[in-house]
KENU-903311 format. One record per atom (N, C-alpha, C, O): residue number from 1; x, y, z. Coordinates in steps of 0.05 Angstrom, whole numbers. Layout:
[NUM [X Y Z]]
...
This chain:
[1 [-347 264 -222]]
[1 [-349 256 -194]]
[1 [-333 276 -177]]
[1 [-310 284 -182]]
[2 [-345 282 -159]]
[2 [-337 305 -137]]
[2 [-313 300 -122]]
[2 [-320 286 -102]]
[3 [-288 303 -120]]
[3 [-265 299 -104]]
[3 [-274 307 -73]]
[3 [-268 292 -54]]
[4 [-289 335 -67]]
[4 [-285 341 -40]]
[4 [-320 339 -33]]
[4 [-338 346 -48]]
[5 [-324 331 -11]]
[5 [-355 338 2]]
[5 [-352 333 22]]
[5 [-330 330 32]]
[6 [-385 328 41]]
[6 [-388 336 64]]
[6 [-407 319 79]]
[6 [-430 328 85]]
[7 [-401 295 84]]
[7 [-431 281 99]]
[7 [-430 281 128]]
[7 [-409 281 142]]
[8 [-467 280 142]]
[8 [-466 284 166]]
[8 [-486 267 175]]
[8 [-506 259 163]]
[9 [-480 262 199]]
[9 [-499 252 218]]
[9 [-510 256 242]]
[9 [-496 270 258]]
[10 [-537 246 251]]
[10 [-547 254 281]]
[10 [-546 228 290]]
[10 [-545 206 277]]
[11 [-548 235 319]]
[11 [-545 200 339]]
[11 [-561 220 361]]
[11 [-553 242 367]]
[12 [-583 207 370]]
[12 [-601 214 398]]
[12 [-585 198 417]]
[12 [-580 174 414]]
[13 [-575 212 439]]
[13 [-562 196 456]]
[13 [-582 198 482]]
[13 [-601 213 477]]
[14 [-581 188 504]]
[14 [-596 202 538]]
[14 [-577 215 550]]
[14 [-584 222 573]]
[15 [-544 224 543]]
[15 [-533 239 552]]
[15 [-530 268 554]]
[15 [-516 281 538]]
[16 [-541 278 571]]
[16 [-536 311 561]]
[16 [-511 321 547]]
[16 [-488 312 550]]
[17 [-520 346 527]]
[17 [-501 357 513]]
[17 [-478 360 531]]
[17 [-455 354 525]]
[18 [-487 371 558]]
[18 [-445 380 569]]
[18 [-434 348 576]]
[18 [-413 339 568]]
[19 [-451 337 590]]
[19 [-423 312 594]]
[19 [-414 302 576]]
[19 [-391 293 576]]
[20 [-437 304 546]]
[20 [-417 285 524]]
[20 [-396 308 508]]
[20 [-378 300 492]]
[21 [-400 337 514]]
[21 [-385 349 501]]
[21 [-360 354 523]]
[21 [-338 363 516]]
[22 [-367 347 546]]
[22 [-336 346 562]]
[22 [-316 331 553]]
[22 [-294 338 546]]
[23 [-326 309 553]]
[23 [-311 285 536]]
[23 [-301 286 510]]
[23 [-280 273 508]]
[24 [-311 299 483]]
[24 [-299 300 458]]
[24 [-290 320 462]]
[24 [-267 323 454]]
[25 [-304 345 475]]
[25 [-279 372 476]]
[25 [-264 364 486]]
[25 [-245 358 472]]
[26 [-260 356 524]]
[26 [-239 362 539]]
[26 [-225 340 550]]
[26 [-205 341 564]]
[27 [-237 319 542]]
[27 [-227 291 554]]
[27 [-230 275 536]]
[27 [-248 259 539]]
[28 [-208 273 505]]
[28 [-215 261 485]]
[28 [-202 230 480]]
[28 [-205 213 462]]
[29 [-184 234 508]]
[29 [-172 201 513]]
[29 [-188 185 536]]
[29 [-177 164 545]]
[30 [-209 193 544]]
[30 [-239 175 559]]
[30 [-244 159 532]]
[30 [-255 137 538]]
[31 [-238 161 500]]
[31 [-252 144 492]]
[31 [-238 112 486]]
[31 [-249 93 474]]
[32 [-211 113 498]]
[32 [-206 92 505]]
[32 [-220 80 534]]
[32 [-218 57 541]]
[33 [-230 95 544]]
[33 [-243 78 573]]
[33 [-276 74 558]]
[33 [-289 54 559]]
[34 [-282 97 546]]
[34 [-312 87 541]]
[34 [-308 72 518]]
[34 [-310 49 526]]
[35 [-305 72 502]]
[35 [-300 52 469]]
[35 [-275 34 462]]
[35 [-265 29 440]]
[36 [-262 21 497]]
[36 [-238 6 489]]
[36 [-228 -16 471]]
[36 [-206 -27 471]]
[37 [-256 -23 453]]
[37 [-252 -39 429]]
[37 [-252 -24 400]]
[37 [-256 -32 377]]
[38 [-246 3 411]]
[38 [-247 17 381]]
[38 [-219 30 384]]
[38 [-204 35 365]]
[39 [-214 37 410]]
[39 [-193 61 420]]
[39 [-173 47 434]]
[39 [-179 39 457]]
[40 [-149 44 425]]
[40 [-136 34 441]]
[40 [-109 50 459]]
[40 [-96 41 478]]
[41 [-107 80 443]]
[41 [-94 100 456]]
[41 [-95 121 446]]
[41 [-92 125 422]]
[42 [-100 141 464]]
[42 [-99 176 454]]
[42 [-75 185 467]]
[42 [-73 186 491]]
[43 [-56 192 451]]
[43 [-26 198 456]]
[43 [-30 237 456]]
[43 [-45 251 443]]
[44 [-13 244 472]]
[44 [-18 281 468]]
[44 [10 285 453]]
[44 [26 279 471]]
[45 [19 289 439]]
[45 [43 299 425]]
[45 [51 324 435]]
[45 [72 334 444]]
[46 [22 334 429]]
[46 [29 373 435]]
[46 [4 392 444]]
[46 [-18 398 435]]
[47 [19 397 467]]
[47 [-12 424 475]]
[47 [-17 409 503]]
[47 [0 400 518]]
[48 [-47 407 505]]
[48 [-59 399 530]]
[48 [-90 396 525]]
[48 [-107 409 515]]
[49 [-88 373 535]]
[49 [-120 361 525]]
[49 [-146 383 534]]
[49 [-146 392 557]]
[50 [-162 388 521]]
[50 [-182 400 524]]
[50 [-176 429 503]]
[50 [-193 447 500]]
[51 [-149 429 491]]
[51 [-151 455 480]]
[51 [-139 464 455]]
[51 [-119 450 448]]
[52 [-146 485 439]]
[52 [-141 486 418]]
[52 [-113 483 403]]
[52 [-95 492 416]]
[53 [-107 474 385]]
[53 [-84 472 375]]
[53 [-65 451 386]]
[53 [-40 456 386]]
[54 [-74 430 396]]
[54 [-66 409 410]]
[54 [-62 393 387]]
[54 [-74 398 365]]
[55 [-44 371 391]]
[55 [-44 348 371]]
[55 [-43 314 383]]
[55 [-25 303 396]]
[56 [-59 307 377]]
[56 [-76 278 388]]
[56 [-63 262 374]]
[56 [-58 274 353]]
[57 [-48 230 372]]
[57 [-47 210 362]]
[57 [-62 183 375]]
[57 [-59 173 397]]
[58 [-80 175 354]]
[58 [-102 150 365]]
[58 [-78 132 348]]
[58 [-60 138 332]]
[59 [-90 103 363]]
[59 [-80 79 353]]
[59 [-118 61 355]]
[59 [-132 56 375]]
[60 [-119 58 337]]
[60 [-157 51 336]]
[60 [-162 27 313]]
[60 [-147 19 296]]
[61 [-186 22 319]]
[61 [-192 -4 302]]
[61 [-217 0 288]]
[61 [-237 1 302]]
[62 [-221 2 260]]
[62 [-235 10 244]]
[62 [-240 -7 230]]
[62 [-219 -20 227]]
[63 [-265 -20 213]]
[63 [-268 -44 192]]
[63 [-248 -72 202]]
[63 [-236 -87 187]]
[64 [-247 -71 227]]
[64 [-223 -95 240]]
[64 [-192 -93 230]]
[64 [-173 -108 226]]
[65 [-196 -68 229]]
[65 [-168 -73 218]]
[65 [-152 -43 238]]
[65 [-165 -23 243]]
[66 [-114 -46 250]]
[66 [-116 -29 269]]
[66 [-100 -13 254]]
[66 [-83 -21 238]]
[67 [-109 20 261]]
[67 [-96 49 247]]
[67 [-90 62 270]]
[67 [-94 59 294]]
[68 [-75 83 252]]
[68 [-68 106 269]]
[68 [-85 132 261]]
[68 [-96 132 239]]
[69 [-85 143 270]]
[69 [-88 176 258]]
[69 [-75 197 282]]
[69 [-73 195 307]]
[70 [-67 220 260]]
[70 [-56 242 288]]
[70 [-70 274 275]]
[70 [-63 286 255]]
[71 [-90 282 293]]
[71 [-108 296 280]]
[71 [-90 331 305]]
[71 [-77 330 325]]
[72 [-100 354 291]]
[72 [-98 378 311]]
[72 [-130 381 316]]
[72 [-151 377 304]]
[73 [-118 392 344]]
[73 [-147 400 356]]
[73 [-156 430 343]]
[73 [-148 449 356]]
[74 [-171 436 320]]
[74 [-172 455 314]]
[74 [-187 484 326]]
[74 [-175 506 326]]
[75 [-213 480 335]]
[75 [-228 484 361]]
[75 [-239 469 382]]
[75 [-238 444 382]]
[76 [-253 485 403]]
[76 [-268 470 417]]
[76 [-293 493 430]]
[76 [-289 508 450]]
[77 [-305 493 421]]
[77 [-329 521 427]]
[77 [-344 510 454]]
[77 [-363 495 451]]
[78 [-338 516 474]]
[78 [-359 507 496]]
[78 [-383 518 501]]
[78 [-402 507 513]]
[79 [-384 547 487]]
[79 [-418 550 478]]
[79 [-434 535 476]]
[79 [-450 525 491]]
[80 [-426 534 450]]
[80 [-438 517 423]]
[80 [-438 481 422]]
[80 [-451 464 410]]
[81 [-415 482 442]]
[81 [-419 446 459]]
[81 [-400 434 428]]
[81 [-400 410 424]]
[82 [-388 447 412]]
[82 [-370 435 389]]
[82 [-344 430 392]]
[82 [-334 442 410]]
[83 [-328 413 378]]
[83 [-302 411 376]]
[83 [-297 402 343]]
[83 [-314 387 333]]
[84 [-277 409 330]]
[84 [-269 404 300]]
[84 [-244 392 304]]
[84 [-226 404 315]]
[85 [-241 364 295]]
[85 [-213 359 290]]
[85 [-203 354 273]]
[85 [-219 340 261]]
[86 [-174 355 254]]
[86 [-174 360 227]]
[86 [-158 341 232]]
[86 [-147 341 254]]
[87 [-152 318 212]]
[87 [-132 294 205]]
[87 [-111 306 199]]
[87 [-116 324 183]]
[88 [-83 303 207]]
[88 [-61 308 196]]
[88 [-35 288 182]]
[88 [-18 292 165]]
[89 [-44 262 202]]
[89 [-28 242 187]]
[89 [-45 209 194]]
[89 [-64 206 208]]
[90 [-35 195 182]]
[90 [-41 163 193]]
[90 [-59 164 162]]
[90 [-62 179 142]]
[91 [-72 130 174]]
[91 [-83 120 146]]
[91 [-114 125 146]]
[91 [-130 107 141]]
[92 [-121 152 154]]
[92 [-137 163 134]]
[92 [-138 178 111]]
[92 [-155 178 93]]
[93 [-101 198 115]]
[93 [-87 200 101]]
[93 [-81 189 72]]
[93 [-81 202 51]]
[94 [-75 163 76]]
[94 [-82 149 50]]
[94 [-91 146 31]]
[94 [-79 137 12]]
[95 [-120 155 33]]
[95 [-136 156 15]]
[95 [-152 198 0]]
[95 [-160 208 -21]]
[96 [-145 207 37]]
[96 [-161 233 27]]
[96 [-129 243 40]]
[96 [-111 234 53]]
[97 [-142 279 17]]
[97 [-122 298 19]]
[97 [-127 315 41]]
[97 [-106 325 51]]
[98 [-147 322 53]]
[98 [-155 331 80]]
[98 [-181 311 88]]
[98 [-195 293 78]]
[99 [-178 324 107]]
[99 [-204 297 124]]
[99 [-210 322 154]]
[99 [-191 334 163]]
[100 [-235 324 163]]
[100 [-241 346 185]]
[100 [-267 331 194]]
[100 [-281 322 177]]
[101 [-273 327 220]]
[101 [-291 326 233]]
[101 [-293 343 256]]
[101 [-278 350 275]]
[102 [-324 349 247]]
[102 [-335 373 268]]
[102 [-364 360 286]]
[102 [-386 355 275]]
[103 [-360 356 307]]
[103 [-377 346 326]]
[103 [-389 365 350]]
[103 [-374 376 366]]
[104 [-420 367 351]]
[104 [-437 389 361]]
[104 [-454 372 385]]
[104 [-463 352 373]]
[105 [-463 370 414]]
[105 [-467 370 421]]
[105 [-493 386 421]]
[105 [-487 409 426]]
[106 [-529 383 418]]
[106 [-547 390 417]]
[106 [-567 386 439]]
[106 [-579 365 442]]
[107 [-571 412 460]]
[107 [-592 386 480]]
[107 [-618 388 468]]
[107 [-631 405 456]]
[108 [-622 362 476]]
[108 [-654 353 472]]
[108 [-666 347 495]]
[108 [-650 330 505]]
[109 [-690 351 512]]
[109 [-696 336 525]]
[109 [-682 346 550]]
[109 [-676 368 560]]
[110 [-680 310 559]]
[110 [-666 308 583]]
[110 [-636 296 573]]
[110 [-619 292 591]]
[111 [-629 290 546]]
[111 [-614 287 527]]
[111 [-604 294 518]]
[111 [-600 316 527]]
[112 [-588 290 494]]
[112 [-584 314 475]]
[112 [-583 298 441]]
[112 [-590 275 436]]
[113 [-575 312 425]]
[113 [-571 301 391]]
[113 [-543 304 385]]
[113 [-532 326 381]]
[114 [-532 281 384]]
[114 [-499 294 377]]
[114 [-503 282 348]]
[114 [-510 260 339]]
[115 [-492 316 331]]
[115 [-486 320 306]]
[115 [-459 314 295]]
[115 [-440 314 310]]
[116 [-456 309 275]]
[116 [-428 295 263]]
[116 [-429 316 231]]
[116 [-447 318 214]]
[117 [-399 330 231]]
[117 [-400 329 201]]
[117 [-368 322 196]]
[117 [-349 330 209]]
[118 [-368 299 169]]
[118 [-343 293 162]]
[118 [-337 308 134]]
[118 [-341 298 112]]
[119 [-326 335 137]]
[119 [-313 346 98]]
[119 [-283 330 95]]
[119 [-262 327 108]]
[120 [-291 323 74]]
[120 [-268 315 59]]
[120 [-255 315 35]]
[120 [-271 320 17]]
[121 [-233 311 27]]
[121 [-221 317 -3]]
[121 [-203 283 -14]]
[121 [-182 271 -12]]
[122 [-220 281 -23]]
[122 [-205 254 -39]]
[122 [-178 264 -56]]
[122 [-174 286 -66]]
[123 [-162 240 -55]]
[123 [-135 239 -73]]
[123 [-141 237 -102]]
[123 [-126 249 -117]]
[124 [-164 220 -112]]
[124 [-173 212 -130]]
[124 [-203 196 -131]]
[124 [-214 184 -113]]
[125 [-211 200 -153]]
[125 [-235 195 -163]]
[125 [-250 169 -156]]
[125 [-274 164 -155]]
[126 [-229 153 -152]]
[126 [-234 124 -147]]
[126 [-237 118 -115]]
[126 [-243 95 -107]]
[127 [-232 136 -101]]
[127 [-236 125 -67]]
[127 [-267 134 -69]]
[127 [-282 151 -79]]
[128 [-265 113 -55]]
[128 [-308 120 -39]]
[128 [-307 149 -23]]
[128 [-288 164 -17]]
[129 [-332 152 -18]]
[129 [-334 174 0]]
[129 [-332 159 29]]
[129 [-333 135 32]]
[130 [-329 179 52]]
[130 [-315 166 78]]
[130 [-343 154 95]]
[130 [-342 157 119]]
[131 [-367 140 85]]
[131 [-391 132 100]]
[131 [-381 114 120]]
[131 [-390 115 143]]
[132 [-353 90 113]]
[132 [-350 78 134]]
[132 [-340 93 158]]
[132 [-342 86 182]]
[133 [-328 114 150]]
[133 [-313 130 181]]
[133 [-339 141 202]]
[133 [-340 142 226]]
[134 [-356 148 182]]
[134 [-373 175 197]]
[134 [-392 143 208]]
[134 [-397 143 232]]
[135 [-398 123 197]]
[135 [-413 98 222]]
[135 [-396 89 241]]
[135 [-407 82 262]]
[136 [-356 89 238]]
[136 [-350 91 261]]
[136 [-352 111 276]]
[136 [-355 101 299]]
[137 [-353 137 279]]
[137 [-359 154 297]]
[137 [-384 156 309]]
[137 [-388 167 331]]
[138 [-406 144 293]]
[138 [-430 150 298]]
[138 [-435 114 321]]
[138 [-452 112 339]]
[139 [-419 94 314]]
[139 [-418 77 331]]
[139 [-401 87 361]]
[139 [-407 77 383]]
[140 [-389 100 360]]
[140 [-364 101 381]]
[140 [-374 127 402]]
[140 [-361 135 422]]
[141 [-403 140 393]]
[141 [-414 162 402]]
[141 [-443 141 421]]
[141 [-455 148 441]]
[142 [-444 121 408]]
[142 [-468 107 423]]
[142 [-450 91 446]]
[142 [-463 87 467]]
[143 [-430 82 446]]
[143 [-406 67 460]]
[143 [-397 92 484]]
[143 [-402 84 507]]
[144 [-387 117 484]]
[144 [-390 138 502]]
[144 [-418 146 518]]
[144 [-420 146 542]]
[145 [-440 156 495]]
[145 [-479 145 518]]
[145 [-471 126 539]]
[145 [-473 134 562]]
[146 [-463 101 534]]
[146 [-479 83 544]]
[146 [-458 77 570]]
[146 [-462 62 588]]
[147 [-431 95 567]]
[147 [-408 85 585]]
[147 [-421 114 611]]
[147 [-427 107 633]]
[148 [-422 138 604]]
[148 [-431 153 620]]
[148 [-458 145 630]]
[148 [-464 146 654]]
[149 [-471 139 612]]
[149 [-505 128 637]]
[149 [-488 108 656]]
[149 [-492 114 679]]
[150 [-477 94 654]]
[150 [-465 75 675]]
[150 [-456 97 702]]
[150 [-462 97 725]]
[151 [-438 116 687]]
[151 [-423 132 714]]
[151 [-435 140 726]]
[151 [-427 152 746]]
């Protein structure tokens, strides 16, 4: 059994790629205003939101139960409509030895496709792979859609 891999996902949102990539690139504590039952604080430790090498601490609610994580902002490509953020501590920690999510902004349409990939490295053989994280993100990306069609 494989210690490290890589699963991903698509979510069709009606939001165009830049407003939703404003928000995970440059405004990544909106997701306490758009997903306030998942997010209950994006703390800045270090840097300045929107930019590379920044360090984020969430306080969030996952499988009902409440975590932390404190991830660096590793990029944020405004080309390419991407941002990567790598886990550095909290209880995802726990279980994996690195943990990275890279999120792409795609337009479609009058829309766009926001892509998800979660790589990760397990501690051991016996943790699952991370499917429940990447359905919270992939929930908390339809929770952001639906807060911007409102604005």
């Amino acid at each position: 059994m494989a210690l490290s891999g890589k699963i991903e996902a698509d979510v069709e949102i009606k939001t165009s790629a830049g407003k939703f990539h404003d928000v995970m690139g440059g405004r990544p504590h909106h997701l306490t205003i758009a997903s306030p039952e998942k997010f209950q604080t994006c703390d800045l430790h270090k840097g300045e939101f929107g930019r590379k090498g920044s360090v984020l601490y969430w306080n969030y609610v996952h499988d009902g139960i409440a975590k932390v994580a404190k991830q660096i902002v590793e990029d944020i490509d405004d080309v390419n409509m991407s941002a990567t953020y790598k886990f550095i501590e909290g209880d995802v920690m726990k279980e994996y030895k690195s943990a990275k999510l890279v999120v792409q902004a795609i337009p479609k349409g009058e829309g766009s496709t926001v892509h998800w990939i979660l790589e990760y490295e397990k501690l051991n053989a016996d943790i699952p792979d991370p499917t429940s994280l990447l359905e919270f993100v992939v929930d908390f990306t339809k929770d952001i859609d639906a807060h911007l069609a409102q604005a």
